[in-house]
C-alpha positions in Angstrom: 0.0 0.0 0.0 2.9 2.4 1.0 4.1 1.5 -2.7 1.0 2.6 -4.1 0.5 5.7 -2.3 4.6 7.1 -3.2 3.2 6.8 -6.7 0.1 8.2 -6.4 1.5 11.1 -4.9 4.2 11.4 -7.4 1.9 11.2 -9.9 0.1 14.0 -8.4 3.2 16.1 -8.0 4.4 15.8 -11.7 0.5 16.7 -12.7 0.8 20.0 -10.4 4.8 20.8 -11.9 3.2 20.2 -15.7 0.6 22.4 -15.2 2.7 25.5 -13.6 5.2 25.2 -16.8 1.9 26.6 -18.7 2.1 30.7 -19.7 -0.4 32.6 -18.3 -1.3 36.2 -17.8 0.8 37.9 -15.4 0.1 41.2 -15.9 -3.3 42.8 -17.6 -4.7 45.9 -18.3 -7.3 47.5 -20.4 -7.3 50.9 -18.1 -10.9 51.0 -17.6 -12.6 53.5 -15.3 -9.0 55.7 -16.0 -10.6 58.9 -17.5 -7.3 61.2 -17.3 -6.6 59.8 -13.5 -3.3 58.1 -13.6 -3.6 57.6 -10.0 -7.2 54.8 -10.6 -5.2 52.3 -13.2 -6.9 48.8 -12.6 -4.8 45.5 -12.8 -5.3 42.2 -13.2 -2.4 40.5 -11.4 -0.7 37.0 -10.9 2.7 36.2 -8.7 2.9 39.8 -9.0 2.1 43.0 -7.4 1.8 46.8 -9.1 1.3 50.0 -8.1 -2.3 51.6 -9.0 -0.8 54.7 -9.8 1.0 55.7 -13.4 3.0 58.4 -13.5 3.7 60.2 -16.9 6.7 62.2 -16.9 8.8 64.4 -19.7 12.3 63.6 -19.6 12.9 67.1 -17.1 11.1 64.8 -14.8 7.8 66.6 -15.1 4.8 65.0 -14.2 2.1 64.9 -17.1 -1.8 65.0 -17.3 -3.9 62.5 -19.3 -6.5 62.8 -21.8 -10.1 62.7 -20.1 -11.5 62.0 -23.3 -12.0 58.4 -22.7 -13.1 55.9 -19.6 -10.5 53.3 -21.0 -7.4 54.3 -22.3 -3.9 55.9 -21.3 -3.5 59.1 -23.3 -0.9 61.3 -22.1 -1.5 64.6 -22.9 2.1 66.0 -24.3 2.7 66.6 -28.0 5.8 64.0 -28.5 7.1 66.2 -31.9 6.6 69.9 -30.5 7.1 69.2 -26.4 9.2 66.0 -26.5 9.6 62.4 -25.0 7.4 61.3 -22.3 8.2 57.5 -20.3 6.1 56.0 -18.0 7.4 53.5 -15.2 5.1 50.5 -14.0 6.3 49.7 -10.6 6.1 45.8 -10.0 7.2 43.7 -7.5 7.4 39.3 -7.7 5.6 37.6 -5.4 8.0 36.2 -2.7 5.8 33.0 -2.7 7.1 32.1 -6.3 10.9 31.2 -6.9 10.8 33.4 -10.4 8.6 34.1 -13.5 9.5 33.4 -16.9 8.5 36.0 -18.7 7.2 35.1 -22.6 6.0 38.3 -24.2 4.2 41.9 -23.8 1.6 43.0 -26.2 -0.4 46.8 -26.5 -2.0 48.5 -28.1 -0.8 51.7 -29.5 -2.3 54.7 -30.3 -1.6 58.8 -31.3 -3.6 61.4 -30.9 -4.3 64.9 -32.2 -3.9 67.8 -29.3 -7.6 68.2 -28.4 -7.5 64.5 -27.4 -9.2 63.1 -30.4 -7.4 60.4 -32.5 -5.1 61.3 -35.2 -6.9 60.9 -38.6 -3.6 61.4 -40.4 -0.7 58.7 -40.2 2.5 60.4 -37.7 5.4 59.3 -37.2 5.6 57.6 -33.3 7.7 54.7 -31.9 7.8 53.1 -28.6 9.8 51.5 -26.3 9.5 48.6 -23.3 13.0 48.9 -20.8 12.5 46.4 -17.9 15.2 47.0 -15.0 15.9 45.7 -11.6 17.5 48.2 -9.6 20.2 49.8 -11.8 20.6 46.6 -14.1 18.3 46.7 -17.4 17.2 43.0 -18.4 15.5 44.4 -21.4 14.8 47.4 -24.0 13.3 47.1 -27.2 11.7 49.6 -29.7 8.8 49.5 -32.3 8.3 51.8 -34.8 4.6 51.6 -34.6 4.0 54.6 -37.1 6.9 55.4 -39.6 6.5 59.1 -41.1 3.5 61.7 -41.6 1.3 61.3 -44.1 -2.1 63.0 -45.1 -3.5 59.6 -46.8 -7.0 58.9 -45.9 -8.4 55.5 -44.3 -5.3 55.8 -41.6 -6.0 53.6 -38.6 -5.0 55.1 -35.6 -4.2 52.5 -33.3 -2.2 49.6 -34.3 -1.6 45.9 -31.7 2.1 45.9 -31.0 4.3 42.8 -29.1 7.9 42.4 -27.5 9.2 39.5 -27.2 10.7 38.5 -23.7 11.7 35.2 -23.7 14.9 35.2 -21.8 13.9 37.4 -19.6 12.9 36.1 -15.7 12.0 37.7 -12.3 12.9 36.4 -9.5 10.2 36.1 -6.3 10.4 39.1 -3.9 12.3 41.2 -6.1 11.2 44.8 -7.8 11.1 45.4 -10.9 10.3 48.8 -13.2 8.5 48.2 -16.1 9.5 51.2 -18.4 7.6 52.8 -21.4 9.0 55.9 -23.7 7.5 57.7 -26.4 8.3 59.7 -29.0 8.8 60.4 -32.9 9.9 62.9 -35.0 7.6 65.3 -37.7 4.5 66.4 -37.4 2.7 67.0 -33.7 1.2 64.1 -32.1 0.1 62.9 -29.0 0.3 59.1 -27.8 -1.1 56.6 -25.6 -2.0 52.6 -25.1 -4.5 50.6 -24.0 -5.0 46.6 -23.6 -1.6 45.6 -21.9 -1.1 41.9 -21.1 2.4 40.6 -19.8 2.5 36.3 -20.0 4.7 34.4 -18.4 5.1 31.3 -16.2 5.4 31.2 -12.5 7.6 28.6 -11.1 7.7 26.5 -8.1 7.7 28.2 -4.4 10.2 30.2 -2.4 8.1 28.5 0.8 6.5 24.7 1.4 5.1 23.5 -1.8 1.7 22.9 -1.3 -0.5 21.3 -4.0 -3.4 23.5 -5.5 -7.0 22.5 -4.9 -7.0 20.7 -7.6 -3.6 18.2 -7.3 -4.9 18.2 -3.4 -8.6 16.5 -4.6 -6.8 14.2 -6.9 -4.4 13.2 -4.3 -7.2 12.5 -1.8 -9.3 10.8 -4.1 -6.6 8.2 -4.3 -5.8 7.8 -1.0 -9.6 7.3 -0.8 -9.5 4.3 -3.3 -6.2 2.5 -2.1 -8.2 2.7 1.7 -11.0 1.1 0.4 -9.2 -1.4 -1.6 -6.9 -2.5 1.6 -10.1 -2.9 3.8 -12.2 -5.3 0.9 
C-alpha cells in the first residue's frame, strides 16, 4: 500500500509541476474607469504585485496629465514632436511566494492622438519602447516603430496591436522590478497613448512549502480514498 501511495502522490506532484510550466497572464490591463486619472489604473495580477498609480513624466522629470476623453485608455497629454519624449514606469514587484517568473512576451495597443485629445486621422510618425530594470541593471529594452513618417493619406488607422518579445527574460520572487515605457517620434505634432496591456509568463515553483493547488490536493485525496478502500475489501 505504501508502494501505491509514493506513486500516487508522485503522480500527483508531476500533474501539479506540468501544469505551472503553462504561460499565463501575469500582468493585464485594459485601463478602464481611468478617464485622465493616472492615480485609478486597474490591474489584473498573478505572482505579482503593481502600483495603481501611473506616473507620466517628460524627460525634465515633469509629471504629465492624461486625456479625459475616454473611460478606457492611457492618453498622455504631451505633444511627443513639439514638447518632446514622455516615459512612463510601472512599478512591480514578484511575489515572494514564487521562486521566479518566466516572462514570454508583452503586447499593447498603441495609439496617437491629435492635441484636443481626439485620435489622429492622419498617419504620424511615433515609436515606442519597453526597458524592464531591476535596480540599476536593465534586463531588457526594445523599440517598435509603430508609425513610420507623416502622411495626409486617408483611411489611416490610428491605433495599431504591438508585441515584445521577452523570452529570456525572468524575475525572480520578492524582487522589484520597473516596467518602463517611452514615447516619441519625430515630424508632425502628435500625442500618444495605449491601452490593452497583457504581460504572459510562467510562474515557477515556491520560495516556501510547496503545497499542491486544490485541484492536485482533490486528486491526491481521491486516491488515498480508493487504495483505503481497496486494503479494507
Amino acid at each position: 500500500m505504501l508502494k501505491k501511495l509514493i506513486q500516487a502522490t508522485l503522480a500527483v506532484a508531476a500533474l501539479s509541476s506540468a501544469l505551472s510550466a503553462n504561460a499565463e497572464i501575469i500582468l493585464a490591463s485594459d485601463f478602464t474607469g481611468t478617464s485622465g486619472d493616472p492615480s485609478n489604473i486597474s490591474w489584473t495580477e498573478n505572482s505579482v504585485e503593481v502600483t495603481n498609480t501611473l506616473d507620466p513624466q517628460s524627460t525634465s522629470f515633469s509629471s504629465l496629465e492624461l486625456f479625459d476623453n475616454y473611460d478606457n485608455l492611457f492618453a498622455v497629454d504631451y505633444n511627443i514632436h513639439n514638447e518632446g519624449t514622455w516615459f512612463v514606469d510601472v512599478l512591480l514587484t514578484a511575489s515572494f511566494l514564487v521562486s521566479s517568473i518566466d516572462l514570454d512576451s508583452l503586447t499593447i495597443d498603441a495609439s496617437v492622438f491629435s492635441n484636443n485629445g481626439q485620435f489622429q486621422i492622419n498617419q504620424r510618425d511615433f515609436s515606442l519602447s519597453l526597458d524592464i530594470f531591476e535596480g540599476v541593471n536593465s534586463l531588457f529594452s526594445s523599440t517598435v516603430e509603430v508609425f513610420e513618417g507623416d502622411n495626409n493619406n486617408s483611411g489611416f488607422v490610428p491605433t495599431k496591436a504591438i508585441g515584445f518579445d521577452l523570452s529570456g527574460v525572468t524575475l525572480t520572487g520578492g524582487s522589484d522590478y520597473v516596467l518602463r515605457f517611452t514615447a516619441f517620434g519625430d515630424g508632425g505634432g502628435n500625442n500618444a497613448g495605449f491601452d490593452n496591456l497583457v504581460l504572459n509568463g510562467s510562474a515557477n515553483g515556491s520560495s516556501l512549502v510547496n503545497v499542491p493547488a486544490p485541484g492536485s490536493m482533490a486528486i491526491l485525496m481521491t486516491s488515498l480514498v480508493l487504495l483505503c478502500f481497496r486494503k479494507t475489501k
